[in-house]
C-alpha positions in Angstrom: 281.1 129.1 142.8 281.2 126.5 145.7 278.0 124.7 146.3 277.1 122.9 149.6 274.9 119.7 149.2 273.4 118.4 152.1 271.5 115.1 152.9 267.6 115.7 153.9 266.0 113.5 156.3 263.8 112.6 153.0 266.4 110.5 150.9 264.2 111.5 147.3 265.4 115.1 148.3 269.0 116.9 149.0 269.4 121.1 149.7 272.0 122.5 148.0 273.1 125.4 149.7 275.0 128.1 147.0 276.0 130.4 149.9 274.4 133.2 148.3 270.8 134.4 148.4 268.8 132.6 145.8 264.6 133.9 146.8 266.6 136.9 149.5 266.5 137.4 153.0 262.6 137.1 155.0 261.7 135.9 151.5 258.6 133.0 151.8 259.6 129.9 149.6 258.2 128.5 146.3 257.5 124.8 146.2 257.3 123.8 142.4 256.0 120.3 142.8 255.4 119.3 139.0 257.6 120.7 136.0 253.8 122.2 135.1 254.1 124.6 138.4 257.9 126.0 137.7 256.9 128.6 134.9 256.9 131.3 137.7 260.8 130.4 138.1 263.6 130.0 135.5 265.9 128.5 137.6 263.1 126.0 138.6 262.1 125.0 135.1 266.1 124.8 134.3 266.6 122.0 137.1 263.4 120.2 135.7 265.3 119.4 132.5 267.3 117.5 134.4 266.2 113.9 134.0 264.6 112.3 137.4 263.7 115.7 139.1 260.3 115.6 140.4 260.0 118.6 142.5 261.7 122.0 143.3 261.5 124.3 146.1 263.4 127.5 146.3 264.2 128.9 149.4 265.8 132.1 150.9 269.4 130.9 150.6 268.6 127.0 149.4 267.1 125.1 146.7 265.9 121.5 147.3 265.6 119.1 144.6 263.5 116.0 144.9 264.2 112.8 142.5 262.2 109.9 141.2 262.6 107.0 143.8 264.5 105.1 140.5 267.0 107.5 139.9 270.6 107.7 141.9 271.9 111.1 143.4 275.0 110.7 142.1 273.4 110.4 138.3 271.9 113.7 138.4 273.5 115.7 141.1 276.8 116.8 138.9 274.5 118.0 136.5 272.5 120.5 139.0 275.4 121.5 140.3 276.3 122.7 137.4 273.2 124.0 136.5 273.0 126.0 139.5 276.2 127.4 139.3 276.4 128.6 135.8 272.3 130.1 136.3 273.4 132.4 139.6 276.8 133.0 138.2 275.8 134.5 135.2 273.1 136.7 137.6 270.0 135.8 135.9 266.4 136.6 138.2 265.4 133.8 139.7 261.9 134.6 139.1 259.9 136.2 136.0 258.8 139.6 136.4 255.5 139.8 138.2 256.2 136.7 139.8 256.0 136.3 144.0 257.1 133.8 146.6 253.6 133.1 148.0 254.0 129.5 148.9 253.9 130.6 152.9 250.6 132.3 153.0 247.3 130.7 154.0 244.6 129.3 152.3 242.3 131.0 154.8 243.9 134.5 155.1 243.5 135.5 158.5 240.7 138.5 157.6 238.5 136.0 157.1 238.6 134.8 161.1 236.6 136.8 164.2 236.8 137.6 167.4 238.5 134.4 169.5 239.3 132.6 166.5 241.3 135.0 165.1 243.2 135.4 168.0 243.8 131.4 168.2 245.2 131.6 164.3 247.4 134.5 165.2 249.2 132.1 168.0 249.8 129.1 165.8 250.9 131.3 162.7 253.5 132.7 165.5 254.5 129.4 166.6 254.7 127.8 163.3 256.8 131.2 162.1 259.1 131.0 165.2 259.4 127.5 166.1 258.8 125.5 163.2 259.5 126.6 159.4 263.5 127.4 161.0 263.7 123.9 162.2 262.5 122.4 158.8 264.0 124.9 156.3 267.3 123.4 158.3 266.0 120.5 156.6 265.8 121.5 153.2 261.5 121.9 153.6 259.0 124.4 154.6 255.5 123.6 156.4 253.3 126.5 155.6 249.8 126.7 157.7 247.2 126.9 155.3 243.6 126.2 157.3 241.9 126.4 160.8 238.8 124.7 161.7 237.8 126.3 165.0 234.9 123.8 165.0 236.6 120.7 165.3 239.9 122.4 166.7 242.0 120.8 162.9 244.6 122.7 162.3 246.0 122.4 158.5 249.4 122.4 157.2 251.0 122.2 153.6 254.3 120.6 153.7 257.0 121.3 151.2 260.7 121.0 150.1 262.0 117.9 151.5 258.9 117.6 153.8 256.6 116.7 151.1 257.1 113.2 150.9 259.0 112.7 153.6 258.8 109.0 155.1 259.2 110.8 159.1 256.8 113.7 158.1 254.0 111.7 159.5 256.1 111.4 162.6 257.2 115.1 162.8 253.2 116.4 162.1 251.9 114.2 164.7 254.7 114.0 167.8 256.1 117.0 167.2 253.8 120.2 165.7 250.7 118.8 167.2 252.1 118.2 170.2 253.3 121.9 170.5 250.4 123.4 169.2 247.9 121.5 171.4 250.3 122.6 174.4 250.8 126.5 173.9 246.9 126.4 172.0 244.2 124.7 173.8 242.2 125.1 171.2 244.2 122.6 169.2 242.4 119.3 168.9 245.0 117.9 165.7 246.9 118.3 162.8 246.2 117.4 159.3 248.3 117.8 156.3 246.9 119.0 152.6 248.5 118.9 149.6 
């Protein structure tokens, strides 16, 4: 099995890309930030025996690992490559029975908005669907919205992957989301990020 590795714009966190489904097509992420979180995944708690992971988040078709700042890439990566190899070689389910990819829905599911509001969530889930989790997954990550506050306009987002973390996340939530959302949604006033 060849696996692709790519660089993330976060240099704690690298995709590696098995060119094979590893969550399935349209299927939402899992972001496993603590070795605590991965029981839901064996492949997850596998690449957290690796010493220096700090995070895991399965995707469709990648898997992101995130290191500790002290520990070099090319320490550990040999060793998840092999991990991930042998693991979706030998065909094993990437998650336990029972277990979902949920990481993508909201905190807030959108029953609980009325009327205009509802309608306001319904665009920025669209443009954060169409626009951009693609641009971000590209980037080994995932930014999920989680919240609206139609009061104050705040628009929440959980970010994940290679995103969590990121040193330009900061730049990408403020100059880039917020700017599109306050443009195509008026009722936009700003973005915030929760963990």
């Amino acid at each position: 099995m060849f696996i692709q590795t790519e660089d993330t714009p976060n240099p704690q966190s690298m995709k590696f890309v098995p060119g094979q489904p590893v969550l399935g097509e349209g299927a939402l992420g899992m972001d496993f930030p603590t070795q605590e979180s991965a029981a839901a995944s064996p492949l997850a708690q596998l690449l957290f025996e690796t010493d220096g992971v700090m995070g895991v988040y399965l995707g469709a078709d990648f898997i992101t690992v995130t290191k500790a700042e002290a520990v070099e890439w090319m320490h550990i990566k040999p060793a998840l490559l092999g991990a991930i190899a042998d693991f979706l070689t030998a065909g094993l389910p990437v998650l336990n029975d029972g277990a979902e990819a949920t990481s993508g829905k909201p905190a807030t599911p959108l029953e609980d908005y009325e009327g205009d509001d509802r309608e306001v969530v319904e665009q920025i889930i669209e443009l954060i669907e169409t626009r951009v989790r693609p641009a971000v997954a590209a980037d080994g990550g995932d930014i999920v919205f989680k919240h609206f506050e139609p009061r104050t306009g705040v628009v929440f987002l959980a970010m994940q992957g290679a995103c969590a973390g990121c040193p330009s996340s900061t730049m990408t939530l403020k100059s880039g989301i917020e700017n599109m959302l306050k443009h195509y949604v008026p009722e936009v006033a700003s973005v915030e990020a929760v963990m």
